[in-house]
KOLTORDO-837969 format. One record per residue (C-alpha): x, y, z; residue number from 1. Coordinates in Angstrom, 1 decimal. Layout:
residues N
KESE     xx     yy     zz seq
KESE      X      Y      Z NUM
...
END
This chain:
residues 287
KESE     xx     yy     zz seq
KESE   65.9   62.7   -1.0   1
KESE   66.2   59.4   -3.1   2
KESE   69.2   57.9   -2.9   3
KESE   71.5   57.6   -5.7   4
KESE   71.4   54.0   -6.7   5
KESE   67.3   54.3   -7.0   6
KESE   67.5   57.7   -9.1   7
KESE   69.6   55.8  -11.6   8
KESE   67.2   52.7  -11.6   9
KESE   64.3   55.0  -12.1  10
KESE   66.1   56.7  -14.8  11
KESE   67.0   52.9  -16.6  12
KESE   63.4   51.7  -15.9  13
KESE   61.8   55.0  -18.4  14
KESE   64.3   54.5  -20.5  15
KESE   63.6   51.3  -21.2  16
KESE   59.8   52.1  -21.3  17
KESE   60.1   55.2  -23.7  18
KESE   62.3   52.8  -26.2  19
KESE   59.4   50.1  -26.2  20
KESE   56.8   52.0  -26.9  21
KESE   58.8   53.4  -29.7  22
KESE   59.1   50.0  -30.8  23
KESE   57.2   48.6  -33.9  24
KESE   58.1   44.6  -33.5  25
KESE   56.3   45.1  -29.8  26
KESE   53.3   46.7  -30.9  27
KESE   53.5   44.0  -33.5  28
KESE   53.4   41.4  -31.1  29
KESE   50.9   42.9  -29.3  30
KESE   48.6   43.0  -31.5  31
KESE   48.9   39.0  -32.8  32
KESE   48.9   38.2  -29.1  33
KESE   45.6   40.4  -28.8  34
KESE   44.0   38.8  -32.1  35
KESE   45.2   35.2  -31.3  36
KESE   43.4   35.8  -27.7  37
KESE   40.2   36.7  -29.3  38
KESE   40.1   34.2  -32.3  39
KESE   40.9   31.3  -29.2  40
KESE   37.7   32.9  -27.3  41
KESE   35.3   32.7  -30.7  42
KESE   36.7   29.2  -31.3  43
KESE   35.9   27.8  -27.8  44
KESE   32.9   30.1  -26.9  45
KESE   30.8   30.2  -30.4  46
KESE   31.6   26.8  -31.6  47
KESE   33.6   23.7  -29.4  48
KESE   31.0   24.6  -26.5  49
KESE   27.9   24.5  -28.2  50
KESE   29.1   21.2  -29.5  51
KESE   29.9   19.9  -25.9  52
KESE   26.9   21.5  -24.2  53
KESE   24.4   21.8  -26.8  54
KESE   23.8   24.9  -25.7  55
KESE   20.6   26.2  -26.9  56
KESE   19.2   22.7  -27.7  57
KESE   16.5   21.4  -25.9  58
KESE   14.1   19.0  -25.5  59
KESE   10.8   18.6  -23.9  60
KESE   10.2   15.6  -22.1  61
KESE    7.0   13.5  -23.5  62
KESE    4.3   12.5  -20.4  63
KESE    5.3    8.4  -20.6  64
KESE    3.1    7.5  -17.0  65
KESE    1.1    4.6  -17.2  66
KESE    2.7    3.8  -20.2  67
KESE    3.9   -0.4  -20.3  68
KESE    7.8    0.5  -20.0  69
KESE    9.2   -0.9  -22.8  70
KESE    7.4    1.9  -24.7  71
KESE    8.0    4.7  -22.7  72
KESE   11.7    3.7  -23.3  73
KESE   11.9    3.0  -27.3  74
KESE   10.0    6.7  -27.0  75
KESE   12.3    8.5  -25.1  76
KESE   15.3    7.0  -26.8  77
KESE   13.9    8.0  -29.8  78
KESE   14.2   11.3  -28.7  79
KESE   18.0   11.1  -27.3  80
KESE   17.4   10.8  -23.9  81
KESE   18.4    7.9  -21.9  82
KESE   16.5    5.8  -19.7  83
KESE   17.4    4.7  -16.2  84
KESE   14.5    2.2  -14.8  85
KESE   13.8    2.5  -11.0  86
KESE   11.4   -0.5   -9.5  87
KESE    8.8   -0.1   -6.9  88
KESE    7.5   -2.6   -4.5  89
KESE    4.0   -3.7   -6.5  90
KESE    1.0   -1.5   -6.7  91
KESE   -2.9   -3.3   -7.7  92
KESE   -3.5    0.5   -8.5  93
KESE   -1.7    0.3  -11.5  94
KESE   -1.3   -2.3  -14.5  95
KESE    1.9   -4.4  -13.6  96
KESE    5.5   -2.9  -15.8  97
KESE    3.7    0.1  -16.0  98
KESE    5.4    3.3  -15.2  99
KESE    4.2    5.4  -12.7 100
KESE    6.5    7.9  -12.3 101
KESE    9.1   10.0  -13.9 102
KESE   11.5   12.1  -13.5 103
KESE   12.2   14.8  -14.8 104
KESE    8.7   15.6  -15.2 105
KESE    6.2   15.5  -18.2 106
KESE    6.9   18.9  -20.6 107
KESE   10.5   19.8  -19.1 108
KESE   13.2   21.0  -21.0 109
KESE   15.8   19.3  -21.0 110
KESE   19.8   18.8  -23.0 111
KESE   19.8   15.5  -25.4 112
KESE   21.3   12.5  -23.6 113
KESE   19.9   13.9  -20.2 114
KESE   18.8   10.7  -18.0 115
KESE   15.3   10.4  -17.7 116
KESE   14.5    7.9  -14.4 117
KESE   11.2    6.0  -14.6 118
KESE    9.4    4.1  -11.7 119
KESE    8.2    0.9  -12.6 120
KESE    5.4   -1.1  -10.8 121
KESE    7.0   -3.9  -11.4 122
KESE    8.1   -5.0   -7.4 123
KESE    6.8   -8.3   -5.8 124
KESE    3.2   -8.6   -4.3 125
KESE    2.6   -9.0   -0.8 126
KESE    0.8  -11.6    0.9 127
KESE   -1.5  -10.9    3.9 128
KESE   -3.4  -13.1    6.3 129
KESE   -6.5  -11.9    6.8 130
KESE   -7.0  -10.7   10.1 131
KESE  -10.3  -11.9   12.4 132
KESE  -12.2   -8.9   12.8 133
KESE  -16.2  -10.9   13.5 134
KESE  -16.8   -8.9   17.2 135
KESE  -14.9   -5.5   16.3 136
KESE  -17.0   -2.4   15.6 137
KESE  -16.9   -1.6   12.2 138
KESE  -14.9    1.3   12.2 139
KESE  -11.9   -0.8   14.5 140
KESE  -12.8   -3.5   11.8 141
KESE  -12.1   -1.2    8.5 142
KESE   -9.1    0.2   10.4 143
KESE   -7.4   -3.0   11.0 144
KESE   -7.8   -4.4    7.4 145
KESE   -7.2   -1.6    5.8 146
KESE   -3.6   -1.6    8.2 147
KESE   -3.2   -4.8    6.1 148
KESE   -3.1   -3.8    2.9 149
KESE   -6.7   -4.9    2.0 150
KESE   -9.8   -3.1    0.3 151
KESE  -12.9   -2.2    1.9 152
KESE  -15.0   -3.4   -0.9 153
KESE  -18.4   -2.9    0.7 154
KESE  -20.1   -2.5    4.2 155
KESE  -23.7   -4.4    4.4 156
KESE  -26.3   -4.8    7.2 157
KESE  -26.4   -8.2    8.3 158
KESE  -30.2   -9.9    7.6 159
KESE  -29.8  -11.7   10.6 160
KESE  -30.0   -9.5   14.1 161
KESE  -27.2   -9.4   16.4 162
KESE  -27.1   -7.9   20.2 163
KESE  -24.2   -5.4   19.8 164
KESE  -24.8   -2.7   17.2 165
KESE  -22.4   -1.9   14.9 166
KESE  -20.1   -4.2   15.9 167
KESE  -19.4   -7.1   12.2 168
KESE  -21.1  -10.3   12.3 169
KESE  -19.1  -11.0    9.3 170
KESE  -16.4  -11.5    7.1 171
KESE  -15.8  -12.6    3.2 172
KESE  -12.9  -14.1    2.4 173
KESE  -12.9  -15.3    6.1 174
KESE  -10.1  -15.1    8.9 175
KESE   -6.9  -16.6    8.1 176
KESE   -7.2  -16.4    4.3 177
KESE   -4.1  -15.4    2.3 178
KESE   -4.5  -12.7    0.3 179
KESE   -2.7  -10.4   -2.2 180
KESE   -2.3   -7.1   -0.7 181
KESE   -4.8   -4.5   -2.4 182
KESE   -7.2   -7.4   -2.5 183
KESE  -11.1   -7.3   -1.4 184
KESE  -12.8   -7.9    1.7 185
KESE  -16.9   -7.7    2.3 186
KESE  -17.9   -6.4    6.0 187
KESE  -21.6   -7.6    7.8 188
KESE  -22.4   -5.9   10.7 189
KESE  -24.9   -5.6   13.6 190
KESE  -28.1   -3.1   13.4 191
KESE  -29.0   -4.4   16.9 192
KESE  -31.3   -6.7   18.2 193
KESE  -34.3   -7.6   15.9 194
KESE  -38.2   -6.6   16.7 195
KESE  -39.6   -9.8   16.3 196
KESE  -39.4  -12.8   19.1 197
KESE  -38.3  -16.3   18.6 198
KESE  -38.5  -19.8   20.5 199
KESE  -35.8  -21.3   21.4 200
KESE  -35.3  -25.1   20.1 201
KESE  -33.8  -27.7   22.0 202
KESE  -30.5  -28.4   20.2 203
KESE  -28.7  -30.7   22.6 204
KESE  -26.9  -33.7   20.9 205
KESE  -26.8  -32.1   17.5 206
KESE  -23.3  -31.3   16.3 207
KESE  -22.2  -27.6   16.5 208
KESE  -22.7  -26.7   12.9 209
KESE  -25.9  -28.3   12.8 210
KESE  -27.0  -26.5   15.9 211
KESE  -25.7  -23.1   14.6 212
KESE  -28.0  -23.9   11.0 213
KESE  -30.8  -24.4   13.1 214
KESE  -30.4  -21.2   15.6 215
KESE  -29.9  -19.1   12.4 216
KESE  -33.3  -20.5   10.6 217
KESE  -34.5  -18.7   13.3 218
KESE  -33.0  -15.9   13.0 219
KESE  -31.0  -17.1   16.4 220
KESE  -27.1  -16.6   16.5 221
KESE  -24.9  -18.5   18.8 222
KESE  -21.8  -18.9   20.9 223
KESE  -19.6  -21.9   21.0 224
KESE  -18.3  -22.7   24.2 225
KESE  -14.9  -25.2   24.9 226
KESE  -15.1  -25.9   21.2 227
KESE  -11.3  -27.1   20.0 228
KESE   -9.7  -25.5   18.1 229
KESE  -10.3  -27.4   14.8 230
KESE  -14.1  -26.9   14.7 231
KESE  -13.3  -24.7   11.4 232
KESE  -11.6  -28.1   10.0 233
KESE  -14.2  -29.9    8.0 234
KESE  -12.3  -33.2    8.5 235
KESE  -12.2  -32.4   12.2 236
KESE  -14.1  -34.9   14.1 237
KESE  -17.7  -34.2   15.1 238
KESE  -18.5  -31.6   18.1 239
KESE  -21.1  -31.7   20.0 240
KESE  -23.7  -29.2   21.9 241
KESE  -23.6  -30.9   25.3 242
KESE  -26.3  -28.2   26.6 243
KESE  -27.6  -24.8   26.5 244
KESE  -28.4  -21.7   27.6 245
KESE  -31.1  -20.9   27.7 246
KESE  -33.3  -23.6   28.0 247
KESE  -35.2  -24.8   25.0 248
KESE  -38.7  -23.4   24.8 249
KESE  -37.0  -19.5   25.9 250
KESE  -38.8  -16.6   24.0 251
KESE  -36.0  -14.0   23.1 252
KESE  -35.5  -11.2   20.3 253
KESE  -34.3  -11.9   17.0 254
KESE  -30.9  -11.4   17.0 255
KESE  -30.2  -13.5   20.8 256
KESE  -27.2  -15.0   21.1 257
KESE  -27.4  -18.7   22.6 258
KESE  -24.6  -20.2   24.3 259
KESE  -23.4  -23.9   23.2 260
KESE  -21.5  -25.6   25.3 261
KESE  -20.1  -28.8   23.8 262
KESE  -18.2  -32.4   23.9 263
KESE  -15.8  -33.5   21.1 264
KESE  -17.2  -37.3   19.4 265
KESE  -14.1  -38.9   20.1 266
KESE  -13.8  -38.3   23.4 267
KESE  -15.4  -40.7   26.3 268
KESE  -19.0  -40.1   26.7 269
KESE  -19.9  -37.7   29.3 270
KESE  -21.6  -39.7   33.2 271
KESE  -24.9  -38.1   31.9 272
KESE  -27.0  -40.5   28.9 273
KESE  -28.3  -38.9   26.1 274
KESE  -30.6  -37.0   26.0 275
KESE  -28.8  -34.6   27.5 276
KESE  -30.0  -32.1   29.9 277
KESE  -30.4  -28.3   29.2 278
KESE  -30.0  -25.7   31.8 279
KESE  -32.5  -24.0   33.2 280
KESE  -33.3  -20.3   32.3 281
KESE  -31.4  -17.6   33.4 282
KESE  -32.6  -14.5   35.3 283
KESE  -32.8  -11.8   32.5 284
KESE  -33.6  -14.0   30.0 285
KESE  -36.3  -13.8   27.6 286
KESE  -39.4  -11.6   27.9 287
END
């Protein structure tokens, strides 16, 4: 059994309910509240939205890639979009202030005033020494440069024999060059020991690059012993072969390597007078 206080609350509460309903002024309200909902809904859905979001407008996004980038951004502001510029360290693939990326991609639809963010190739360009790779195999050779930065531009036989195969005889620009990265480099290398047989000449007293011109006239490479360090300096002073090995008159393949041991000009004279002596041949040497 309900008590007596709720009976007479439940009896207030209809009521109260059976006179609103009963009530024209509520329905009334009601119904402007209702059509003053749905009017606000229209208004904000159909037509302030649309305006905000562009909703329904698109726009698809023109291929600009290797385009110079003050183009690619009169183009694409043309259009409404706007342009954010992103630079990349320097590429010698591409032309420089060229872009070579985008994002979002060529054909995408996208809203008006969407950012569009371009990668230009516009970033500094690297300097490399070039790296002494005359002794390598090739293929250690082509790694290592390539490491660098640098392009294999081409791989030749050397004309002139050598003992190790496949090892570079060779180099263009030389070691220690500075070079933009991306740039060239031209590889010789070693196909082995030649068929034919040369003499050796006697090439004591002659200065080392003298000495080298003469070996390799013969088709005779060489190997500079206790040579300083500047022998690569042209305003270095002279160096010169002190003796060999083998002895002159030593038939050997095209392609033998002859060592040169040497004595710097400006330095006292050796005990020994000029001429100076050779060595004598050495076991294996020759035929």
């Amino acid at each position: 059994m309900l008590p007596e206080t709720a009976k007479r609350l439940l009896l207030k509460t209809g009521s109260y309910i059976r006179a609103l309903l009963r009530n024209p002024y509520w329905w009334g309200g009601l119904i402007l509240l209702a059509a003053f909902l749905g009017a606000g809904y229209v208004l904000v859905n159909d037509l302030l939205m649309p305006r905000l979001t562009r909703q329904g407008a698109h726009l698809r996004v023109p291929n600009v890639i290797n385009r110079p980038y003050e183009q690619a951004r009169n183009d694409l502001e043309a259009l409404g979009l706007h342009v954010e510029r992103i630079v990349q360290q320097y590429n010698p693939a591409f032309a420089r202030d060229v872009v070579v990326d985008q994002n979002p991609p060529a054909s995408a639809l996208v809203k008006p005033e969407r950012h569009v963010y371009l990668t230009i190739n516009s970033g500094e360009l690297r300097h490399v020494v070039v790296s002494d790779v005359v002794g390598l195999s090739l293929r250690e050779a082509v790694n290592r440069l390539r490491a660098q930065g640098l392009h294999i531009e081409e791989t030749l036989p050397d004309s002139i024999p050598a003992p190790h195969r496949n090892t570079v005889t060779g180099q263009n620009p030389p070691a220690g060059d500075t070079l933009t990265e991306g740039a060239s480099i031209s590889l010789w290398y070693s196909t082995g020991l030649g068929i034919g047989y040369s003499t050796i000449p006697d090439i004591t007293g002659l200065g080392v690059h003298q000495a080298q011109d003469s070996l390799l006239a013969l088709q005779l490479r060489s190997i500079v012993i206790g040579a300083p360090d500047s022998l690569s300096d042209p305003n270095a002073p002279d160096v010169i072969v002190l003796r060999q090995s083998p002895a002159p008159g030593t038939r050997v393949r095209a392609g033998f390597e002859v060592r040169l041991h040497t004595w710097q000009a400006e330095q006292p004279e050796p005990d020994r007078p000029f001429p100076f002596r050779f060595e004598e041949n050495e076991p294996g040497v020759g035929l």
